[in-house]
N, C-alpha and C positions, 0 to 999 in steps of 0.2 A: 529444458524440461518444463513443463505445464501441468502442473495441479489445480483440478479445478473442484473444488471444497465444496459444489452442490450435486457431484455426480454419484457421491453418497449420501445418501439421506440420514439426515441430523437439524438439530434446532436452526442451523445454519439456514436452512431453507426457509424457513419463518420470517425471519429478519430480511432477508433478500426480498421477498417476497411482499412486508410491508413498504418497505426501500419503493419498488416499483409500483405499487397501488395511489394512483392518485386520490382516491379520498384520505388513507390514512398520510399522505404527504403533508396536508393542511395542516396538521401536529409537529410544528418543525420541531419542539424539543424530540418528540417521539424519533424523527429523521434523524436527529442528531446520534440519539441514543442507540437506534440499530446499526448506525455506523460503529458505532464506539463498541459494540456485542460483537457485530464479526470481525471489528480488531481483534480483538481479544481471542477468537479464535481461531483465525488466521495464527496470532501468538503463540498459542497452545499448540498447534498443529507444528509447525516448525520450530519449535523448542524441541521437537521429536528428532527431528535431523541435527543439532548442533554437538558440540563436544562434549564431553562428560568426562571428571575426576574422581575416581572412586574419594571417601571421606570419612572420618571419622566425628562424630558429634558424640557429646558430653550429656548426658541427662541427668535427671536428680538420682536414677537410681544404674546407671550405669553408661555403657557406648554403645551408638548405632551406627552400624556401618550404611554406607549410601551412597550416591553419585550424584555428583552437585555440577552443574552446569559448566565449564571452564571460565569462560569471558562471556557476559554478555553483550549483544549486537549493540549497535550505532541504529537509531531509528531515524531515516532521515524523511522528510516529509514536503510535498510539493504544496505551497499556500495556493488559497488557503483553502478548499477543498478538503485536503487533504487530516486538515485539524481531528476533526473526532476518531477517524479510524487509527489517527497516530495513539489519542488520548486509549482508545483500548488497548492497544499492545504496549502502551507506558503502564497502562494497569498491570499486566502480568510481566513484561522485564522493568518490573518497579527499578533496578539497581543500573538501567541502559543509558547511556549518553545520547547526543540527540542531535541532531542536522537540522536546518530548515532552507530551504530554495524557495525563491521568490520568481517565478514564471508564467506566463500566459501567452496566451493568442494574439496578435494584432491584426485584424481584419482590415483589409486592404477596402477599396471600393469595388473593387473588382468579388468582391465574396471571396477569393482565395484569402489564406494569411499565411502568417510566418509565426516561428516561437522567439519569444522573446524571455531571456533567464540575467534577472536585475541585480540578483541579492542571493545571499550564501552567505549563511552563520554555519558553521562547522566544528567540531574538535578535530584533531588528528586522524584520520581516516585508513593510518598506516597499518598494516598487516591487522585490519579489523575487518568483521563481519556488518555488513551495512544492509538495512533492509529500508528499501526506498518505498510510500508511501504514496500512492494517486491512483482515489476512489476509481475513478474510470480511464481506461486505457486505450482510446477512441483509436486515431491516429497510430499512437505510440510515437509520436515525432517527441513530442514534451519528455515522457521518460526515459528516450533514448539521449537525447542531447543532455538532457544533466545528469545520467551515468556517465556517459561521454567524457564529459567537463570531472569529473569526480576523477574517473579511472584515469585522465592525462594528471591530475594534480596529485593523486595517492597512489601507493602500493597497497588497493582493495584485497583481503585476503577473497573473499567472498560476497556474490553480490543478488539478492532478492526482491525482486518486483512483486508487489501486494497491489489489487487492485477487486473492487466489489466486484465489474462486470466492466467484461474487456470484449471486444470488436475481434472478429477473425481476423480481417485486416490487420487491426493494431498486433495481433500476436506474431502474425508475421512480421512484420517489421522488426517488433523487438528480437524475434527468432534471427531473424540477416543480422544484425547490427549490432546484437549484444549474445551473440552464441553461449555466451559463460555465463548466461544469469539465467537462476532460478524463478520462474513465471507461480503466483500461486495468485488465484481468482477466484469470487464468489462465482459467474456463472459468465457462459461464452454466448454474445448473441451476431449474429451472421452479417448483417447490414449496419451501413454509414450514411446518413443523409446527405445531400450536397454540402452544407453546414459543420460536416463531420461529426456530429451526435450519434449516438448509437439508439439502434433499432433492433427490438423494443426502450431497451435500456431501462431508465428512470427521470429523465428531462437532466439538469443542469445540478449536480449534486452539490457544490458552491453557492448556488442562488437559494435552492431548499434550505439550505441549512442555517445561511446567514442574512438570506435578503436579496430580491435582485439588484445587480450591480449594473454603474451607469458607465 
């Protein structure tokens, strides 16, 4: 299933929107900051889907009944890219555990590459809800191999892709290879360059935010 979070019109489209504007890119804190917004909700939107326990709470002048979340998700997050938008949905499941994967590209001479996955900090991943983490979903070879790697080492109860702006390409892929997982996206664009960058896209969401890397 594929929720794509700009086919409704909301503040959502604002932030995407500066996201892909190269003037407003020059403002890396700005870059950083509308990653970290549509974290957030991204969060909020899929907080909508998750369990709920009805609850009683205590006040100074009596009890409110309500439904309180059951467990919160496991955020896992693909480096380093992936940092601000994890930082907004740690803003709203302030109380979430948290993954980190260390993976990239290694560019052959030939322009093809391969994915390379170095590093995995994790907690227990068993009969948890896991929400994996990488701003752009070009390929989808990268988020498929370290769900892959996750799903052979855990018993995932539950498993969701968050990503700003994903590649038709890329959703298919992830659609063949990870049929169980929940896709949610800021916005779907059609073309891959030979490079594998997405068209229009935003350029290199890692390099905006933190510096080009050598």
């Amino acid at each position: 299933m594929v929720h794509i979070l700009t086919r409704q019109n909301s503040i959502a489209n604002h932030f995407l929107a500066e996201l892909r504007n190269i003037e407003v890119q020059q403002d890396r804190m700005r870059f950083r900051r509308n990653l970290e917004r549509l974290g957030e909700i991204f969060a909020y939107e899929i907080s909508k889907t998750l369990s709920y326990e009805p609850m009683e709470i205590e006040t100074p002048l009596g009890v409110a009944e309500t439904s309180l979340i059951h467990e919160q998700p496991v955020l896992a997050t693909i480096l380093r890219a992936g940092i601000p938008m994890h930082q907004g949905m740690l803003n709203v499941f302030d109380q979430a555990d948290c993954a980190f994967v260390g993976a990239y590209r290694k560019t052959k001479k030939s322009g093809t590459f391969e994915i390379r996955k170095e590093y995995v900090s994790s907690v227990g991943l068993d009969n948890r809800t896991v929400i994996l983490v990488d701003p752009m979903l070009a390929t989808g070879r990268t988020a498929v191999l370290t769900c892959k790697d996750l799903l052979d080492e855990f018993a995932i109860k539950s498993l969701f892709i968050v990503s700003a702006i994903a590649s038709e390409e890329g959703i298919a892929h992830v659609q063949a290879f990870l049929p169980q997982v929940q896709l949610w996206v800021g916005d779907v664009d059609s073309e891959l360059t030979s490079k594998a960058f997405i068209v229009p896209g935003l350029g290199d969401a890692g390099d905006l935010a933190y510096g080009v890397k050598e």
